[in-house]
C-alpha positions in Angstrom: -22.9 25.1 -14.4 -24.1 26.0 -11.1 -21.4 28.1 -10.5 -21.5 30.8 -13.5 -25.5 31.6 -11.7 -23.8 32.4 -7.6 -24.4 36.6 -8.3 -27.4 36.1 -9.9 -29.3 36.0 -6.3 -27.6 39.5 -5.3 -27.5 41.2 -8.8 -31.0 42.3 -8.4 -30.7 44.7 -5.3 -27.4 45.6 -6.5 -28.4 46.5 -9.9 -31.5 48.6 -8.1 -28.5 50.3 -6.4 -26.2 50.9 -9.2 -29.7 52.3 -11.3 -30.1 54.8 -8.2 -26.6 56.7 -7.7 -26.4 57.3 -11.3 -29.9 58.6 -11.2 -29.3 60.8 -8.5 -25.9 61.9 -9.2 -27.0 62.8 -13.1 -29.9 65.0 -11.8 -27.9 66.8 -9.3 -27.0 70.3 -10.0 -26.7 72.7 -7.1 -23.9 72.8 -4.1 -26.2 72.0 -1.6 -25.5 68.4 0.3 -27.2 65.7 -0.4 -28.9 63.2 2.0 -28.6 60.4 2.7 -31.0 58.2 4.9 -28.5 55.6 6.8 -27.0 54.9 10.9 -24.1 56.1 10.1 -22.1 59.2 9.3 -18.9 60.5 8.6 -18.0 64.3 8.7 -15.7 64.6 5.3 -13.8 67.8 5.3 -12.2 68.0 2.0 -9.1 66.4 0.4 -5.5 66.7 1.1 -4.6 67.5 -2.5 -5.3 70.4 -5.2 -8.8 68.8 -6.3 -11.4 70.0 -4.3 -14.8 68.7 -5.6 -16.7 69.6 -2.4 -16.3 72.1 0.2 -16.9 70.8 4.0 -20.0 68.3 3.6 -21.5 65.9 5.7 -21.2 62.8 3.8 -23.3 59.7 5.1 -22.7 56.3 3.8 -23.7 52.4 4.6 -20.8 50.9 5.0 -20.4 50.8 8.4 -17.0 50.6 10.2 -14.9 51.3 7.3 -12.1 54.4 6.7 -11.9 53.7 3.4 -12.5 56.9 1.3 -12.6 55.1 -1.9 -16.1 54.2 -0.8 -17.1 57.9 -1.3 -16.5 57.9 -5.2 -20.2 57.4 -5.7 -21.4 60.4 -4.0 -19.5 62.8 -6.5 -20.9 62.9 -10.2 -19.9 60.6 -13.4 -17.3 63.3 -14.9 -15.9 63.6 -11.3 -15.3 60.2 -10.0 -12.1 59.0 -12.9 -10.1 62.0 -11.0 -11.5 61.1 -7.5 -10.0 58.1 -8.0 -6.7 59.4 -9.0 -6.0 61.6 -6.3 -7.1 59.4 -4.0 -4.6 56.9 -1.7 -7.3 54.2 -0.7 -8.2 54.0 -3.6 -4.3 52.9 -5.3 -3.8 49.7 -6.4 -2.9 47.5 -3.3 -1.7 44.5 -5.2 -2.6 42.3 -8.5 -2.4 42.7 -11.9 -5.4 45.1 -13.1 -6.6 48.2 -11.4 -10.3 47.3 -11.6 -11.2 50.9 -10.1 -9.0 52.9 -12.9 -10.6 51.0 -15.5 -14.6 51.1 -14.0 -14.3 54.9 -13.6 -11.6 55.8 -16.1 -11.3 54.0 -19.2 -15.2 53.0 -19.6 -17.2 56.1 -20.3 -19.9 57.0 -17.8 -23.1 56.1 -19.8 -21.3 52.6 -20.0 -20.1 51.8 -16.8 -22.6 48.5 -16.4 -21.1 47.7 -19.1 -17.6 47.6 -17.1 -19.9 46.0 -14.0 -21.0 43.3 -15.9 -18.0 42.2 -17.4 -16.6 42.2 -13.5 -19.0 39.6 -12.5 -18.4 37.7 -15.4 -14.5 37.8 -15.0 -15.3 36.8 -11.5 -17.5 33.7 -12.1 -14.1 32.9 -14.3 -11.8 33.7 -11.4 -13.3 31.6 -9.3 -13.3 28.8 -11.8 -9.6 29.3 -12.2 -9.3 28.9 -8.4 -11.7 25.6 -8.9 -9.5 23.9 -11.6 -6.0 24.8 -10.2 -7.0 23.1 -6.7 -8.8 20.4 -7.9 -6.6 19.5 -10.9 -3.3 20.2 -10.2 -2.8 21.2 -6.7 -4.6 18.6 -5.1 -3.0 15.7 -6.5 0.9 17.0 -6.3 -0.4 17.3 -2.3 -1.4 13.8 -2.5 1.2 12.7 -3.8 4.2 14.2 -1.9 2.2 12.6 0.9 2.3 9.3 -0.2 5.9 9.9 -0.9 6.1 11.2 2.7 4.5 7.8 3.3 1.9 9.5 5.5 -0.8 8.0 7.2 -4.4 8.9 5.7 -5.2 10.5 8.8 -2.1 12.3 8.7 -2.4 13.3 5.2 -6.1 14.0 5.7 -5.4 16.7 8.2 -2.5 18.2 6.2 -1.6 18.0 2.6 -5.3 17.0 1.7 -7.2 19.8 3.8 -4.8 22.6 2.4 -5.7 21.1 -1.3 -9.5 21.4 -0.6 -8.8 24.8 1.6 -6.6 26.6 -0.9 -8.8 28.7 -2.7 -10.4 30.0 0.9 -7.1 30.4 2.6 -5.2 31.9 -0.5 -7.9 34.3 -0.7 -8.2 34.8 3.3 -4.1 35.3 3.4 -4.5 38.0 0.4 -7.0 40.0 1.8 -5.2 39.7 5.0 -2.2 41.5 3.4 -4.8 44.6 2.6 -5.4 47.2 4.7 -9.2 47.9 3.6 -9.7 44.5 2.4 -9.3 42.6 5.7 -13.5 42.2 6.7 -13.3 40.5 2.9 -10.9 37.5 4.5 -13.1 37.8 7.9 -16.7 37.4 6.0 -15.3 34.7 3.8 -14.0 32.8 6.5 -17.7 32.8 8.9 -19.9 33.2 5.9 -18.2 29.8 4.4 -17.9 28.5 8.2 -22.0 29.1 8.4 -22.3 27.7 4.7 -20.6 24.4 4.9 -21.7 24.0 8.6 -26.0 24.5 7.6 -26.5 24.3 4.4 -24.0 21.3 3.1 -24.1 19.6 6.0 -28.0 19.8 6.2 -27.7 19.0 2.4 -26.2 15.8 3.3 -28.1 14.8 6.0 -31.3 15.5 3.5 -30.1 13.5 0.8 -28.4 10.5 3.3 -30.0 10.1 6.9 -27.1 8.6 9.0 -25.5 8.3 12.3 -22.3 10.3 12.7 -19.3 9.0 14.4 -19.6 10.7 17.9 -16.2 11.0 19.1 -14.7 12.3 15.9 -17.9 14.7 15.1 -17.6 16.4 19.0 -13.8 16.6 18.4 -14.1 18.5 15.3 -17.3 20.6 16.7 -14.9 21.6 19.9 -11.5 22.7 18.2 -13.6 24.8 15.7 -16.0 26.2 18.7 -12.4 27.3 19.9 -11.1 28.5 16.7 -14.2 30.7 16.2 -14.2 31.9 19.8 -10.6 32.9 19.5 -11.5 35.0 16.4 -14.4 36.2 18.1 -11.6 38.0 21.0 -9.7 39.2 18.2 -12.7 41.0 16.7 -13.2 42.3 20.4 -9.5 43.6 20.5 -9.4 44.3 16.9 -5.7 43.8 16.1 -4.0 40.8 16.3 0.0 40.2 17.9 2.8 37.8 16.6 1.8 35.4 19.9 -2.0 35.5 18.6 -1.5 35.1 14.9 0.9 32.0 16.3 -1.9 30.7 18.3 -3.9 30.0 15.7 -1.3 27.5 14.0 -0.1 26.1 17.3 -4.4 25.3 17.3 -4.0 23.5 14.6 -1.3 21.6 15.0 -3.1 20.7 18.3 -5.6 19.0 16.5 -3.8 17.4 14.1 -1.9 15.7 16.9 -5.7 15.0 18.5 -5.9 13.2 15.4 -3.4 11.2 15.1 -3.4 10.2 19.1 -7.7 9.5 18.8 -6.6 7.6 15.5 -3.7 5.5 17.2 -6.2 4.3 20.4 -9.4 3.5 18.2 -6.6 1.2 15.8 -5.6 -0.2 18.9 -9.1 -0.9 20.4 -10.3 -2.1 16.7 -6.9 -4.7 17.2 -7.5 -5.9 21.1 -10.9 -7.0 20.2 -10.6 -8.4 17.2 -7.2 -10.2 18.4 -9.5 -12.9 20.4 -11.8 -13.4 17.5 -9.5 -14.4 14.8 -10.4 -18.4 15.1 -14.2 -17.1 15.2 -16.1 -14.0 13.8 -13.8 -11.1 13.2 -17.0 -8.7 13.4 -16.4 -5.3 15.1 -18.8 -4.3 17.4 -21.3 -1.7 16.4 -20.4 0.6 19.3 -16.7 1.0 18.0 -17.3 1.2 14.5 -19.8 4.2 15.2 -17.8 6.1 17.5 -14.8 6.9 14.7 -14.6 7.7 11.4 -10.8 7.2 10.9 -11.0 4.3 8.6 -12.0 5.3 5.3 -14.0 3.4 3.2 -12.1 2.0 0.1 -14.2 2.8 -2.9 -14.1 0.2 -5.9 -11.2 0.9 -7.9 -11.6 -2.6 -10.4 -14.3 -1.0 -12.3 -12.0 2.0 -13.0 -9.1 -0.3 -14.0 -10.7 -2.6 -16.3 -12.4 0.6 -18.1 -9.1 1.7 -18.9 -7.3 -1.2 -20.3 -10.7 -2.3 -22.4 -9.0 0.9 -24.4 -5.5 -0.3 -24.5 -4.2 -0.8 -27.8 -4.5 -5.0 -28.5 -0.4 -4.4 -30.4 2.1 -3.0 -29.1 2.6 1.0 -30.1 5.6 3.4 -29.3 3.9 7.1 -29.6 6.6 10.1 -30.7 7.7 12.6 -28.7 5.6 15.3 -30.5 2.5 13.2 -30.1 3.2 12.6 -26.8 3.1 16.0 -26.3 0.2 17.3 -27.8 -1.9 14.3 -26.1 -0.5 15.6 -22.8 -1.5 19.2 -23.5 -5.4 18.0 -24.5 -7.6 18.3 -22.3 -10.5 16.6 -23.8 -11.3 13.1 -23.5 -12.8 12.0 -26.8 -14.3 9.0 -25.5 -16.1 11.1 -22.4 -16.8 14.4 -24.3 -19.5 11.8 -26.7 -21.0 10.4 -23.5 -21.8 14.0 -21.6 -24.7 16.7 -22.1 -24.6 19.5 -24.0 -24.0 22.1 -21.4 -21.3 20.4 -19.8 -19.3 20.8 -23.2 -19.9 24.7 -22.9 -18.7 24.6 -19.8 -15.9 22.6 -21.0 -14.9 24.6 -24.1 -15.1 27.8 -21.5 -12.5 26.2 -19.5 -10.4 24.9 -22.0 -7.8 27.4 -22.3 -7.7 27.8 -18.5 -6.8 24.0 -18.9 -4.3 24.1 -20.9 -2.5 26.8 -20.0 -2.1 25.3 -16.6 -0.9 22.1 -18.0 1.4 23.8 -20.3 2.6 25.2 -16.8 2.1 23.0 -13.7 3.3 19.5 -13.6 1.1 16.4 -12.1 2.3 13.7 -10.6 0.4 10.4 -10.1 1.7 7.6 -8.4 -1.2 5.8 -8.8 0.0 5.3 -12.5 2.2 3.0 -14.1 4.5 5.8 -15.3 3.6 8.2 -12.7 2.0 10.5 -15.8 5.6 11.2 -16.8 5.2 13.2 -20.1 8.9 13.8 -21.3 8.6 16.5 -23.3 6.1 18.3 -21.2 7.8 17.7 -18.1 10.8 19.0 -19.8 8.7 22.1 -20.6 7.7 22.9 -17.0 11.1 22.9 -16.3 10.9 26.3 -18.5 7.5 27.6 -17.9 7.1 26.3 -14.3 9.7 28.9 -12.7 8.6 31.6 -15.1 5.2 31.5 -13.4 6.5 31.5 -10.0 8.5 35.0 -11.2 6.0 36.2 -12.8 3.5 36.0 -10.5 4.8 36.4 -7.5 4.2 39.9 -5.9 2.7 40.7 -9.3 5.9 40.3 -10.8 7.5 43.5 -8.9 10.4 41.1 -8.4 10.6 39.3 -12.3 10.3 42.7 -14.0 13.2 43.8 -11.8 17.4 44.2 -13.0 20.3 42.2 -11.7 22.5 45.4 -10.9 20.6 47.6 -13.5 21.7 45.1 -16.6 20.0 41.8 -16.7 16.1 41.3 -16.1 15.8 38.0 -13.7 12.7 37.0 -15.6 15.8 36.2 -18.4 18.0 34.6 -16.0 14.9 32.1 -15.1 14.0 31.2 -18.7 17.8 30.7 -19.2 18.6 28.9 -16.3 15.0 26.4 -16.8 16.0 25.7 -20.6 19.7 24.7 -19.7 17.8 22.6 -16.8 15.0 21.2 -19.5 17.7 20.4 -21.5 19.7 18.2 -19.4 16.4 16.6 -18.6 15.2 15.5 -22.0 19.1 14.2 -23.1 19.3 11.8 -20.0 16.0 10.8 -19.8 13.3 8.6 -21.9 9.6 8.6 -22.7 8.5 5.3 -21.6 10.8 5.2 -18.4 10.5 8.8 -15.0 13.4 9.6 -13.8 14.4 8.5 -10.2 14.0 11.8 -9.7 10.3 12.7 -10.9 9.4 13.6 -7.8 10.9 16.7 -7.6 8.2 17.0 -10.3 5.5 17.4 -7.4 7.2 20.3 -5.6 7.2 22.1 -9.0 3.9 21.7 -9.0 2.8 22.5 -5.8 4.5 25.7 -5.8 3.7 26.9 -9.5 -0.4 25.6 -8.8 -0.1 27.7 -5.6 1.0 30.3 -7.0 -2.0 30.4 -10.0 -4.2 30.1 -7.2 -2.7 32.4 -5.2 -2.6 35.1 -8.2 -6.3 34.1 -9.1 -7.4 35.0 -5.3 -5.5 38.1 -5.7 -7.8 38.9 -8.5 -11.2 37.7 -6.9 -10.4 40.1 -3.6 -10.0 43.0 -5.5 -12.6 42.6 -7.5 -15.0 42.2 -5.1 -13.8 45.5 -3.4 -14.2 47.1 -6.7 -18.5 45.9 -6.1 -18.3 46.6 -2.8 -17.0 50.3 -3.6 -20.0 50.5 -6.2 -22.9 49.0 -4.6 -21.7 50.7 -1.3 -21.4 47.4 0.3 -19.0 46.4 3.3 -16.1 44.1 2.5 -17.8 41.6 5.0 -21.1 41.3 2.9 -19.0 40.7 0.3 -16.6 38.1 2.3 -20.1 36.2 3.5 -22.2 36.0 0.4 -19.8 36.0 -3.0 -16.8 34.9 -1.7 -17.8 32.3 0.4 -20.4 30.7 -1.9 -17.7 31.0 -4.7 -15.2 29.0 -2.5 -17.4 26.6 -1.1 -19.8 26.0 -3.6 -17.7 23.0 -5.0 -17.0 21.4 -1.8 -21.3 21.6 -1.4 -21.7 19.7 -4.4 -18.8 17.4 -4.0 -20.0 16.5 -0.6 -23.6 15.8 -1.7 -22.3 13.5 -4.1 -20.7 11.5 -1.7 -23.1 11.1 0.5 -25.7 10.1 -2.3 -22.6 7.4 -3.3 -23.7 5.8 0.4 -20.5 8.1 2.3 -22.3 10.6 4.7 -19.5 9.9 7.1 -16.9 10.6 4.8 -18.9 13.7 4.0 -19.6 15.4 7.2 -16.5 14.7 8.6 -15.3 17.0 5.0 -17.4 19.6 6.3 -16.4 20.2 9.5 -12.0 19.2 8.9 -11.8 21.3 5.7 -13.2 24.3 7.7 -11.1 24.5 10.7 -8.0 24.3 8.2 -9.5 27.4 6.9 -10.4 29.5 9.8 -6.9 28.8 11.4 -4.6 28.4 8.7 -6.4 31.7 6.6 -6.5 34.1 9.7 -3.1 32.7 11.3 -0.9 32.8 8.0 -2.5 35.7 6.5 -1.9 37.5 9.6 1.8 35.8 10.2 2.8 37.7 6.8 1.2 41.3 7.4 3.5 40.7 10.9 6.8 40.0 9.3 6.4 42.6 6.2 5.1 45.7 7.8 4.7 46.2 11.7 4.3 44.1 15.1 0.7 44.4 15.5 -1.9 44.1 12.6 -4.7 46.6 13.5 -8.5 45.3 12.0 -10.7 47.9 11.0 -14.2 47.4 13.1 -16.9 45.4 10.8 -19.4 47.0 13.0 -22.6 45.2 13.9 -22.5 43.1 11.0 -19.1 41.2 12.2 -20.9 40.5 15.5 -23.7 38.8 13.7 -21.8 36.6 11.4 -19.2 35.7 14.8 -22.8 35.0 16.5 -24.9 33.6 13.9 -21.6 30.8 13.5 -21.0 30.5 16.9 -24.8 29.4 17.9 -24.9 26.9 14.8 -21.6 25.5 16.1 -23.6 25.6 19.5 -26.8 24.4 18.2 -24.6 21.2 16.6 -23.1 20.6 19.8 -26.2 19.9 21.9 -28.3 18.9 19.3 -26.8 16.1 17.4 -26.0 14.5 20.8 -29.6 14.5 22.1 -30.6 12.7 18.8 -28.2 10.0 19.8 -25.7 11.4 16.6 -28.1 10.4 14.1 -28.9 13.1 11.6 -32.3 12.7 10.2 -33.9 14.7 7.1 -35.8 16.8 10.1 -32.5 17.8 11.2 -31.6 19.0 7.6 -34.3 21.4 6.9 -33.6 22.7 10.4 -30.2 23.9 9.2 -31.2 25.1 6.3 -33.7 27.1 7.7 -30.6 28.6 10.1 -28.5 29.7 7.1 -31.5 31.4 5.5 -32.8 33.5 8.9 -29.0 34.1 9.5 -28.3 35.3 5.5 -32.0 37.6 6.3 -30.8 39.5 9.3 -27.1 39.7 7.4 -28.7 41.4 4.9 -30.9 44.0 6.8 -28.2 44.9 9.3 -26.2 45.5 6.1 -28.6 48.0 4.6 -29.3 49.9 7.8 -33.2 48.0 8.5 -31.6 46.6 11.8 -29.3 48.6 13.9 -28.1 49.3 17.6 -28.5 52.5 19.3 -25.6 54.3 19.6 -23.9 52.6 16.4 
């Protein structure tokens, strides 16, 4: 529910904004240039085409450190902007499936373009609750269970599969806007604001709702590796374009801590077994000092309760269900017995996601090996076999490649849905409904790879959207990036975090907070900028964010700081004091974000 009210905080100023350039643009009638009160200004000589709105005028904007001319629709009038637009490059559709500018300043008509804005926010709050359910639902568990078919460690696992589940929607939509030229601050914004976000305001969340010591070692292992991560972002905002032995460093990073992980996990199992090896005729109590100085061991939550809630609704004879009903159950995604028990909003919330839900089971499949039959559902799984690659073709490069000919004759959308039936049908003649196939785990790549590819078309969506609002609120891509973006990606790991710790899991919490984010930063910048490398040119040039980038790098690096010398000199334990301290942070860091944004704080010179 919490998430459909995230714009809500900016749409004020914004709407103040929108109210005044169609104002002042209505009213205006002469030749004459209009002014502009801002720090920055850009001399615009005309365009490089036949329409010529303006003759040589001095044209001064907010948006500071940007190139983009698509940012200068809103200085021309209502009846000029659809064939600004038009004749404009930056302003081409980049990438996805709708061309949000076209249809805000061509197919609505002026007098009901907040109409057109509107709806934008609202398909965003969907987006983002597409990118919600497709992690949570169906990418998420295919990662966990490849690893346990991987046989991985939970640390292992933890570091890998497991932080790319939680991380997908921010590194999807980091590697996306990455692959933009104008869209790149978007990817940087989202990547600090969410760093700053999870770092202050869920971890001082957590600390407000469960006072706790936190395991040293692991909390100043996690603190130093992302201290690095941000400070190696922070030269490539100096340098501004990024090589293939940079982007690379920022995955060899990672895989640096994942092996700090693994090693720091190996010596405290081997510490935990040397001391309690002498005890095992007398108390096999740990010492206090071990247990708090590592985090690695999970603890198991109780599973019994869960079990016996299940089989209380087993049916008492036995009962064989048909093929069809076994395949509408496995399509539905409402629980009867728990759609009685919950509140009233969360049904509308439920009955607004519902045909997100089902079209994504109708097109990624789940494995759980947690279950008896590993939720093998014949004649669905026999479906995905169909629909699964369809997506993949479909969505991939927004379907440049599905929509093309094999040699001018045969569309290869056709030759996946003919190749998947012939596949589906082999399936469902040599298999049953009661027993998976040994082969049902090739089920969990097909998932992985269709529910990454929903999330990454969803992200897709959500960055060009946002330019869309940044282009007309006149607002940089990296306001966007720290404000919308990151509180859309993050806001579910907030909440889920909270509820862990009220559960009695701070621990497990914190240490979610701090692994989840360096995934992010290194995986979102590094892969994002890996691709732009391999596609296009050697070196990926960033555009300068201006003083607003240096304040997000600064404001993140001092909290990172701040954690560092803080935490320590309250002996690790994170009191409630400690809580509203961060909090405070985010919101004197969001203040000055703000103002620098609208031109109230400013360097000379800039």
């Amino acid at each position: 529910m919490k998430s459909w009210v995230l714009v809500s905080i900016l749409l004020s100023p914004l709407w103040c904004n929108l109210q005044h350039h169609a104002l002042c643009f209505t009213v205006e009638s002469s030749h004459e240039p209009m002014e502009f009160r801002a720090t920055t200004s850009v001399n615009f000589t005309g365009f490089k085409n036949d329409l010529s709105f303006f003759e040589e005028k001095p044209f001064e904007i907010l948006l500071k450190g940007t190139d983009d001319e698509c940012h200068l629709v809103m200085n021309h009038r209502p009846d000029e902007r659809c064939a600004f637009v038009q004749s404009t490059p930056d302003c081409a559709q980049e990438d996805g499936f709708i061309n949000y500018l076209h249809m805000a300043f061509c197919l609505f008509p002026p007098n009901l373009f907040p109409l057109a804005i509107f709806l934008f926010i609202l398909w965003l709050l969907f987006l983002f609750t597409a990118l919600g359910v497709a992690a949570s639902k169906f990418f998420c568990p295919n990662l966990s269970a490849i690893s346990s078919i991987l046989r991985l460690t939970h640390n292992v696992a933890g570091v890998t599969f497991l932080a790319f589940g939680n991380g997908a929607p921010d590194v999807f939509s980091a590697m996306v806007a990455f692959s933009r030229p104008h869209t790149a601050g978007l990817a940087i914004g989202a990547l600090f604001g969410a760093g700053i976000f999870v770092t202050t305001v869920v971890a001082g969340s957590v600390a407000l709702v469960k006072p706790f010591t936190v395991a040293s070692r692991p909390f100043l292992r996690d603190v130093i590796f992302y201290m690095a991560a941000v400070f190696w972002t922070f030269v490539i905002l100096y340098k501004r374009h990024i090589s293939l032995g940079e982007a690379l460093g920022y995955i060899s990073l990672y895989v640096a801590y994942v092996f700090t992980v693994i090693i720091s996990a190996y010596i405290y199992n081997r510490q935990k077994r040397s001391i309690n090896g002498p005890l095992q005729n007398g108390s096999t109590h740990t010492p206090a000092d071990l247990q708090s100085d590592s985090d690695d061991d999970s603890p198991g939550l109780p599973n019994g309760s869960i079990q016996d809630y299940e089989n209380e609704y087993q049916p008492l004879l036995p009962y064989t269900e048909s093929t069809s009903q076994i395949f509408l159950n496995s399509i539905n995604p409402v629980d009867s017995r728990k759609w009685r028990r919950k509140p009233w909003y969360w049904k509308a919330i439920k009955v607004i996601k519902l045909p997100l839900e089902v079209l994504l089971l109708l097109t990624v499949p789940v494995v759980d090996p947690d279950k008896d039959d590993r939720n093998w559902k014949r004649p669905l799984n026999c479906l995905h076999l169909v629909t699964g690659p369809l997506v993949c073709v479909l969505t991939f490069s927004s379907g440049k490649y599905g929509l093309q000919y094999i040699q001018g004759e045969f569309p290869v959308w056709a030759l996946t849905l003919i190749t998947g039936l012939f596949l589906s049908g082999i399936v469902f003649c040599t298999t049953t409904n009661e027993q998976p196939p040994r082969y049902h785990f090739v089920f969990s790549l097909l998932g992985f790879v269709v529910s990454a590819m929903w999330i990454s078309t969803a992200a897709s969506e959500v960055v060009s959207v946002l330019r869309t609002l940044g282009v007309v609120f006149s607002l940089s891509n990296t306001v966007l990036g720290l404000t919308l973006l990151a509180w859309g990606n993050s806001i579910g790991d907030c909440f889920s975090d909270i509820t862990i710790a009220r559960q009695g899991y701070p621990r497990m919490a914190i240490s979610a907070c701090f692994g989840g984010i360096i995934f992010n930063m290194l995986f979102g910048v590094g892969l994002g900028c890996l691709l732009q490398l391999f596609n296009h040119k050697h070196v990926v040039v960033l555009e300068s964010e201006g003083l607003l980038g240096w304040v997000l790098a600064g404001a993140l690096g001092l909290s990172l700081v701040l954690s560092f010398v803080l935490v320590p000199l309250q002996c690790f334990h994170l009191g409630r004091a400690y809580g509203v301290f961060l909090l405070l942070y985010y919101a004197v860091f969001l203040l000055v974000a703000l103002l620098t944004e609208f031109g109230q704080i400013h360097m000379g010179g800039m």
